[in-house]
C-alpha positions as CSV (number, residue, x, y, z in Angstrom):
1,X,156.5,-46.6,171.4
2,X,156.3,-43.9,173.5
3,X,153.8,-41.3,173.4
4,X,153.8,-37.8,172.5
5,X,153.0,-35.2,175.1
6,X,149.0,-34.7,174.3
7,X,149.7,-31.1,173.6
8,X,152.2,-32.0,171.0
9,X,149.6,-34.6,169.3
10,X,147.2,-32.0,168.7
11,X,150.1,-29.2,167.9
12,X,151.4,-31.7,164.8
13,X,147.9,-32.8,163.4
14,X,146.3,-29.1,163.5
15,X,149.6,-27.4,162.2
16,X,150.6,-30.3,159.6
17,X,147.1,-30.7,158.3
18,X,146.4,-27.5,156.4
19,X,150.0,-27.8,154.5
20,X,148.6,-31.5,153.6
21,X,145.5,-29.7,152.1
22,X,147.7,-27.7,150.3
23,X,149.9,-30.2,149.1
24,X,147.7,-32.9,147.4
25,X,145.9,-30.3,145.8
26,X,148.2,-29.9,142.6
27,X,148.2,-33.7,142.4
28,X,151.0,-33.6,139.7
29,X,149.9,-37.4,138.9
30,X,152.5,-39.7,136.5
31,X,148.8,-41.6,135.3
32,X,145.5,-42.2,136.7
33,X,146.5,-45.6,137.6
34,X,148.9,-43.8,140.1
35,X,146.0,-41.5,141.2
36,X,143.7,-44.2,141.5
37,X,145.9,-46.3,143.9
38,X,146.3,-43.6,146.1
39,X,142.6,-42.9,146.8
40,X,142.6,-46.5,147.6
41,X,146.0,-46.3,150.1
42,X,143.9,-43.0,151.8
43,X,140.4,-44.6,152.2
44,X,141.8,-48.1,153.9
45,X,141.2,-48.2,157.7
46,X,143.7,-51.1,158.2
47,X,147.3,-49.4,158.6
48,X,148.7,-53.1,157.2
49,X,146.8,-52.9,154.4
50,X,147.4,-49.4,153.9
51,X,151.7,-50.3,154.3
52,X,151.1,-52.8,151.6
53,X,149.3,-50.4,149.0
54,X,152.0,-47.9,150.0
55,X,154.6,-50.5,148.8
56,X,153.1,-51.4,145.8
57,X,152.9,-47.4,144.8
58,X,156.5,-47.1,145.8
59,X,157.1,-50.1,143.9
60,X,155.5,-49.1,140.7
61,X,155.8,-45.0,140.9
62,X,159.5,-45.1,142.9
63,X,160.2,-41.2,141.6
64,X,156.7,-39.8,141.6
65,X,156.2,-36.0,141.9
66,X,154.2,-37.1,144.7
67,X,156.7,-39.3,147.1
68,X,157.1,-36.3,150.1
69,X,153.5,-37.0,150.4
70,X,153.7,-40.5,150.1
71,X,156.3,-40.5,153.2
72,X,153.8,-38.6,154.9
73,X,151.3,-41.3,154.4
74,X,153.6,-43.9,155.2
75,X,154.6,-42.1,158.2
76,X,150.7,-42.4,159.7
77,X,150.8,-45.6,159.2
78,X,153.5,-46.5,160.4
79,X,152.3,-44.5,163.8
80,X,148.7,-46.1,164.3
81,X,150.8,-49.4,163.8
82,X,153.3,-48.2,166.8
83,X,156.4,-48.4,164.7
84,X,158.5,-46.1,165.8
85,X,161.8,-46.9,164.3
86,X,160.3,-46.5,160.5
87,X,158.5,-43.7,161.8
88,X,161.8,-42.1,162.6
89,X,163.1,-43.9,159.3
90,X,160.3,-42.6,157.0
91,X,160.9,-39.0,158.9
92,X,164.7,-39.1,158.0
93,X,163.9,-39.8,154.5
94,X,161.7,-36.7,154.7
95,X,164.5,-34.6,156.0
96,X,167.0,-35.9,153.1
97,X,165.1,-34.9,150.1
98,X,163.4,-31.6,152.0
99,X,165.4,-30.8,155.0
100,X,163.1,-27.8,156.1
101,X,160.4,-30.2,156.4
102,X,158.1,-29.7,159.4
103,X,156.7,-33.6,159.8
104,X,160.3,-34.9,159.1
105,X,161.5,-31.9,161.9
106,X,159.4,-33.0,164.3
107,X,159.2,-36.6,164.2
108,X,162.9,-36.7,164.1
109,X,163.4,-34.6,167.2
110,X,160.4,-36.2,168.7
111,X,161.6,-39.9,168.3
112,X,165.6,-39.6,168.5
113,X,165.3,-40.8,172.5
114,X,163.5,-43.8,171.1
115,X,166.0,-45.4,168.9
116,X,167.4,-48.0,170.6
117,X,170.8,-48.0,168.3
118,X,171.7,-45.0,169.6
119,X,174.7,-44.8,166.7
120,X,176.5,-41.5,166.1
121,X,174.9,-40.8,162.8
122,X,171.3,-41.7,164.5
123,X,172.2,-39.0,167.6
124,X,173.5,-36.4,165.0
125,X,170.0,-36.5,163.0
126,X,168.1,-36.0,166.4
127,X,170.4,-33.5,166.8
128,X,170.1,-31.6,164.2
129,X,166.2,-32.1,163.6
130,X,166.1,-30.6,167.1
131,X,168.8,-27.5,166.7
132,X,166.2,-26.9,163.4
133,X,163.0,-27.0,165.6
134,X,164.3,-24.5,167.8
135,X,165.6,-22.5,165.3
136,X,162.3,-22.5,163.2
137,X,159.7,-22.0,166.3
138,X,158.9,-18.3,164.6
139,X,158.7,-19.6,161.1
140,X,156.8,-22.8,161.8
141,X,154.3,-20.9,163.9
142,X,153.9,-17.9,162.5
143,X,150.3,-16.3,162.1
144,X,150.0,-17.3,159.0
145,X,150.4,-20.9,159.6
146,X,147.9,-20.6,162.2
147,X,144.7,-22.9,161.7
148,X,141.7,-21.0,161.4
149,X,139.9,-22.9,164.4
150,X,143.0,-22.3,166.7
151,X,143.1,-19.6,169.0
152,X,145.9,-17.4,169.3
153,X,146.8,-18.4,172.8
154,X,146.7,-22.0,171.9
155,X,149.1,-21.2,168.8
156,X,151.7,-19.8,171.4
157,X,151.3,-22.7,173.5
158,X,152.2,-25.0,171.3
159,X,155.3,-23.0,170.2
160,X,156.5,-23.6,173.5
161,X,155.4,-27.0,173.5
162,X,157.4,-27.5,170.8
163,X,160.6,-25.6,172.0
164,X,160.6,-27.9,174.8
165,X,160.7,-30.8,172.3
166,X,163.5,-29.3,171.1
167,X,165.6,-29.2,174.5
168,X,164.3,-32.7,175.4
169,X,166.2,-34.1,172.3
170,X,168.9,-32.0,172.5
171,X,169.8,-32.8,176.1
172,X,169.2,-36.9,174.8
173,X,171.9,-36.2,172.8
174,X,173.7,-34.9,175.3
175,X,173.5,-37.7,177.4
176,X,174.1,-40.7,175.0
177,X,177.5,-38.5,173.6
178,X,178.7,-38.6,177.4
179,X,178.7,-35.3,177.8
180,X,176.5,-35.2,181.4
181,X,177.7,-31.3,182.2
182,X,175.5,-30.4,178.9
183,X,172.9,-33.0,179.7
184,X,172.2,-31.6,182.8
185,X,172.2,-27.5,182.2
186,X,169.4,-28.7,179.3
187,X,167.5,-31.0,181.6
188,X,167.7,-28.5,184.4
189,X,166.2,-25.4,182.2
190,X,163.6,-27.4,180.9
191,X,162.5,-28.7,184.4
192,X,162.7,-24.9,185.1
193,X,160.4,-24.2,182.5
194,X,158.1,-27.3,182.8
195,X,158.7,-29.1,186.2
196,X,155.6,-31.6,185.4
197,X,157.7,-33.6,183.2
198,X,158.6,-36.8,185.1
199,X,160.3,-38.4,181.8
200,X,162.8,-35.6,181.9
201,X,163.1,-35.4,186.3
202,X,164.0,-39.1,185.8
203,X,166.6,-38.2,182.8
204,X,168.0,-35.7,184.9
205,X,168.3,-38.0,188.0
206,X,170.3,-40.5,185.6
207,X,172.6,-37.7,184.4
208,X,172.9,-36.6,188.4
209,X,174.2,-39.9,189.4
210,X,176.3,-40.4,186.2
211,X,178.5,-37.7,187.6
212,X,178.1,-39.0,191.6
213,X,176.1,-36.4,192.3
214,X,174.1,-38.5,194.3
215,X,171.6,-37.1,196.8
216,X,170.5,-34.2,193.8
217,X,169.8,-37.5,191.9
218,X,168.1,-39.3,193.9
219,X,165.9,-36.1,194.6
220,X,165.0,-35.8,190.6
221,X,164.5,-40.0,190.9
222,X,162.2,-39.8,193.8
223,X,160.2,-36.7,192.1
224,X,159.6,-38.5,189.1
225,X,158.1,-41.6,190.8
226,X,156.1,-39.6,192.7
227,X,154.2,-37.5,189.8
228,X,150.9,-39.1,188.5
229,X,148.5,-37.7,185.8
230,X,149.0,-36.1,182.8
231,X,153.3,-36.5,182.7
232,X,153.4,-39.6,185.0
233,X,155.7,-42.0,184.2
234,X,153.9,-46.0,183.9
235,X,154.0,-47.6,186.9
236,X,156.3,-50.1,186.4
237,X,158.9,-47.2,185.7
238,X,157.6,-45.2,188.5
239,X,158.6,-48.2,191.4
240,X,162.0,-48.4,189.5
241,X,162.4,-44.6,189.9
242,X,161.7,-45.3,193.6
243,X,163.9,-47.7,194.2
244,X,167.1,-46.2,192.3
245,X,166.3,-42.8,194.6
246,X,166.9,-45.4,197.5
247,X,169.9,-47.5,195.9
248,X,171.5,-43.8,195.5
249,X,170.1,-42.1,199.0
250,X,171.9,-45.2,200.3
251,X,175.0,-45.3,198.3
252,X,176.1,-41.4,199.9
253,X,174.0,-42.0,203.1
254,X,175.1,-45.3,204.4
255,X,171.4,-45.8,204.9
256,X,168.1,-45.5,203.5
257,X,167.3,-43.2,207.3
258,X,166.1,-40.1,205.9
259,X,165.2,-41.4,202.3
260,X,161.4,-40.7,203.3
261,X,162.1,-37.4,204.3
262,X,163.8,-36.6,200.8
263,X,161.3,-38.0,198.5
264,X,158.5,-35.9,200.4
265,X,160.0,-32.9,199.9
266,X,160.9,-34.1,196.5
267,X,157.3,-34.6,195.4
268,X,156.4,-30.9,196.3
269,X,159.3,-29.0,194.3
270,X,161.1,-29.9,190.9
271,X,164.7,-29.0,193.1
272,X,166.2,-29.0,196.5
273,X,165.7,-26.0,198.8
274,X,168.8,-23.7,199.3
275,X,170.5,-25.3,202.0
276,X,169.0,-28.7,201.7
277,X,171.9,-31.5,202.5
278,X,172.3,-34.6,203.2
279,X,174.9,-36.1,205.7
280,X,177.3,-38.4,203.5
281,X,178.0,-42.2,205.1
282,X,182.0,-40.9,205.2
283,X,180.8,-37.5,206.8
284,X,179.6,-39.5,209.8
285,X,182.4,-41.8,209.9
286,X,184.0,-39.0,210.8
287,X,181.7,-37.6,212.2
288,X,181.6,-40.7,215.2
289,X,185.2,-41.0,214.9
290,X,185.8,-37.5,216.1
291,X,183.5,-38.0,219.0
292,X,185.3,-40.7,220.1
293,X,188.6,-39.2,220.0
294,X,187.2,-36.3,221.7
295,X,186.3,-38.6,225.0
296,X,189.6,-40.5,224.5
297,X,191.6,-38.0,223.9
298,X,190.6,-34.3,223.7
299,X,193.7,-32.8,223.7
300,X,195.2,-34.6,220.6
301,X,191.4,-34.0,219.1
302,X,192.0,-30.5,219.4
303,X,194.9,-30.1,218.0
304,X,193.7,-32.3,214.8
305,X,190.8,-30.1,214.1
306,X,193.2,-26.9,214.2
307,X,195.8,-28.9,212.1
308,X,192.7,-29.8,209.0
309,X,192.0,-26.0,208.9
310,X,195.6,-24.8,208.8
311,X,196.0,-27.0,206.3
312,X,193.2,-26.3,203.8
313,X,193.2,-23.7,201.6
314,X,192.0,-21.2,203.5
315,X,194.1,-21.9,206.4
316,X,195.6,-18.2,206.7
317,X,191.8,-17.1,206.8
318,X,191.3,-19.3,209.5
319,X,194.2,-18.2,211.1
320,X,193.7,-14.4,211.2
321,X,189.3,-14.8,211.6
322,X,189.0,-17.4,214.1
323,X,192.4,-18.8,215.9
324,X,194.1,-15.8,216.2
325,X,191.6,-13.7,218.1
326,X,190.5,-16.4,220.5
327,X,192.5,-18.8,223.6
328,X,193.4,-21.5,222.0
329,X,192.3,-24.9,223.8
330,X,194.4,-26.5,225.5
331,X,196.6,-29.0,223.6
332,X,199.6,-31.4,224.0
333,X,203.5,-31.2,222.2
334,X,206.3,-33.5,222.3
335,X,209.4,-30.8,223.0
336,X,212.0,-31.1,220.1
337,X,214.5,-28.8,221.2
338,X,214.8,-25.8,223.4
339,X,216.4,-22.8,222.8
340,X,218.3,-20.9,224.2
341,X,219.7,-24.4,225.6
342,X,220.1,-23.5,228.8
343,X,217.3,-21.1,230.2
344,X,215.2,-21.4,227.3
345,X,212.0,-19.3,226.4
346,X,211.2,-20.8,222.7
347,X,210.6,-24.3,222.5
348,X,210.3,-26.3,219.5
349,X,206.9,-28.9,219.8
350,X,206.0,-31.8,217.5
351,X,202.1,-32.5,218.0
352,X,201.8,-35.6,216.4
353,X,204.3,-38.9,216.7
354,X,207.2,-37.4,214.2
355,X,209.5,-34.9,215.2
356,X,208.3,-32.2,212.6
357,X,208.6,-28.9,214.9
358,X,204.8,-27.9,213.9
359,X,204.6,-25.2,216.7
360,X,207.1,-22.7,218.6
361,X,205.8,-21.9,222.1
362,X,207.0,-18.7,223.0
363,X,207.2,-18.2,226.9
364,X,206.9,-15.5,228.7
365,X,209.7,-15.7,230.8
366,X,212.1,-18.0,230.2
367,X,212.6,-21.4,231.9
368,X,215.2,-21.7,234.7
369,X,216.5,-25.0,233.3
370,X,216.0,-27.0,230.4
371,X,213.9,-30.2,229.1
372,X,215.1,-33.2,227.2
373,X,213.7,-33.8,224.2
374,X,210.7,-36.3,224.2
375,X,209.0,-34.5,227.2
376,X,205.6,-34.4,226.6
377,X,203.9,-30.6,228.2
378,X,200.2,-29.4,227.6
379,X,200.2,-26.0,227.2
380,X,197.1,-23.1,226.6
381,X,197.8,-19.8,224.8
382,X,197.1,-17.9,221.9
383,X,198.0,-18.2,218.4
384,X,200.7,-14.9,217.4
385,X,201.8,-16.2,213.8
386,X,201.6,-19.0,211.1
387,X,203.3,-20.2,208.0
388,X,201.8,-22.7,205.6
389,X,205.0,-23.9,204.2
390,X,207.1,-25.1,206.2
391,X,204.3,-25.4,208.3
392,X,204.7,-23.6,212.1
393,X,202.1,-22.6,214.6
394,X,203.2,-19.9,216.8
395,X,201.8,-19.7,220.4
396,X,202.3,-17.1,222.9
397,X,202.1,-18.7,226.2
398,X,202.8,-18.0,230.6
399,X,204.7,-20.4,232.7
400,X,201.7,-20.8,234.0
401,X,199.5,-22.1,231.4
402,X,202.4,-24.8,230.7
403,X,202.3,-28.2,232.5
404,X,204.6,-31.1,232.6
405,X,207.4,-28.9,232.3
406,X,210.2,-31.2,234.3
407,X,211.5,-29.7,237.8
408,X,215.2,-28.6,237.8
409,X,217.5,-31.6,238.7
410,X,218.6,-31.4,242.4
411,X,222.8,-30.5,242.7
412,X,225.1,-33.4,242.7
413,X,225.5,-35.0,246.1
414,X,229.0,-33.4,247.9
415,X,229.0,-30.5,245.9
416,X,229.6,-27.7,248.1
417,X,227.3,-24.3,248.0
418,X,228.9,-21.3,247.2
């Protein structure tokens, strides 16, 4: 079973006890026999043997005035024995009969994550037990609920404590319903509030890469296998944290390179710094792939990284900020027609191997002949106008920024000159 945060240990016993005090005191008994049995049940050191008188009192006194406190005793032992699921049981049953009751509350919200069943109606007590903690906080720790040994500061500290509780199970909840948006906004406020916690770094690092969000869950992976003291996860769960950060460094990355780097920073801040990023495995494919094409081909290079802007959805911003004020580089077309057909000064290019017309070239002056279609011509100038759909690039441009551009065909042999 896992353990309470120490702060919430002491928060339960030194807020609970004093309404236990005031509870047994009436001691609205059914017979002595009844009375008897339970000073026997609360002097036993053996939590077996105190499970086995509780029993026999349920057995024998099943609607006694006394039964809340009866859970509570059953409860206790249930804990020393490291029971969780009756504890959560013996909590619920607690809730049923008195649903404003702080034990049931708190071991409810406390213990939801640990239910292995994870069932709907299971989640939805967790849930509410922890929508009633939260609500509660002022009631449950008022003043006047204060122990008399407990300083006020302490008293507010465990109000948080127990806020915190709250989210923990609320964001469980989250989780196991599939809803990993949810999940993570709670996970992420209570890191912001706590960032010791490495049970709930490594819940959010789950929730992360549930969604593919891969390098901001390895991060909250790596962070929890790094944290030791009071928070650390056990070891065994700290080396799997460290490996999953690398499985998922890996799985964006291509590679673990860099992984040390990332869980460094990771062990010094609960979240990335602005601007922190990770290149992605098919970033560098691309990456490398554009290089290559670059040496091979840097005309055709060009053209494709002006052709992926155009494209995207801020391709007229692009346009007007950046092509349009600049030379463009110097590219290559495939002429698809000429016009006017025979000295022509607008001609029709497709950059790529179909015969779209994706840019007009606007000489100048116009040619003195004409070119067949299929001529290939590189060409500098500068952007003038652009449409998205159809799509068409128009470049202003000289003759003499236009090469490839064929030579006029000599006159047919025995034709005179005028």
């Amino acid at each position: 079973m896992t353990k309470p945060p120490a702060i919430l240990k002491r928060g339960l016993a030194l807020a609970v006890l004093p309404l236990l005090a005031a509870t047994w005191a009436p001691a609205a008994w059914t017979d002595r026999n009844e009375y008897d049995l339970v000073l026997k049940i609360r002097t036993e050191a053996s939590p077996q043997k105190q499970l086995e008188l509780l029993d026999q009192w349920k057995r024998l006194y099943p609607q006694s005035e006394m039964r809340q406190q009866r859970r509570e005793l059953f409860l206790a032992a249930y804990q020393a024995s490291g029971d969780a699921a009756h504890v959560f049981e013996t909590a619920r049953e607690m809730l049923a009969e008195q649903p404003d009751n702080f034990v049931g509350v708190y071991w409810c919200t406390l213990l939801v994550p640990q239910m292995k069943d994870a069932k709907p109606e299971t989640l939805e007590v967790g849930a509410q037990a922890a929508r009633q903690l939260a609500a509660g906080l002022d009631a449950y720790f008022a003043p006047g609920q204060k122990p008399g040994n407990v300083a006020d500061a302490d008293w507010e500290k465990r109000k948080t404590a127990a806020g915190l509780l709250a989210r923990r199970a609320t964001g469980w909840v989250a989780w196991q319903r599939g809803d990993f948006p949810a999940a993570e906004k709670i996970f992420t406020e209570y890191l912001q509030q706590d960032p010791q916690s490495a049970e709930i770094a490594s819940w959010l690092g789950f929730v992360l890469a549930l969604q593919s969000k891969w390098i901001p869950g390895a991060w909250q992976l790596a962070r929890a296998s790094s944290m030791q003291d009071e928070g650390a996860l056990p070891e065994v769960w700290r080396r799997q944290m460290d490996d999953l950060a690398d499985r998922l460094y890996a799985a964006y990355h291509g590679s673990v390179d860099g992984a040390a780097k990332l869980k460094s920073a990771a062990a010094g801040s609960p979240f990335p710094p602005a601007g922190f990023e990770v290149e992605s495995a098919e970033t560098m494919r691309q990456r490398n792939a554009e290089e290559a094409l670059n040496k091979a081909d840097p005309e055709l290079a060009a053209w494709l990284r002006i052709f992926k802007q155009l494209s995207g959805p801020d391709g007229e911003k692009y346009f007007l900020d950046t092509l349009k004020p600049s030379p463009l580089p110097k590219l290559r077309g495939t002429v698809v027609r000429s016009n006017p057909p025979g000295k022509p000064d607008e001609i029709s290019l497709s950059m790529g191997s179909a015969a779209a017309e994706e840019v007009v070239l606007k000489v100048s002056a116009p040619f003195s002949h004409t070119a067949e279609p299929g001529t290939q011509i590189h060409f500098q100038g500068t952007a003038d106008t652009f449409v998205k759909a159809p799509f068409r690039l128009t470049v202003l441009a000289g003759q003499e920024s236009i090469e490839g551009w064929p030579a006029a065909a000599p006159p047919l042999a025995g034709k005179k000159k005028e």
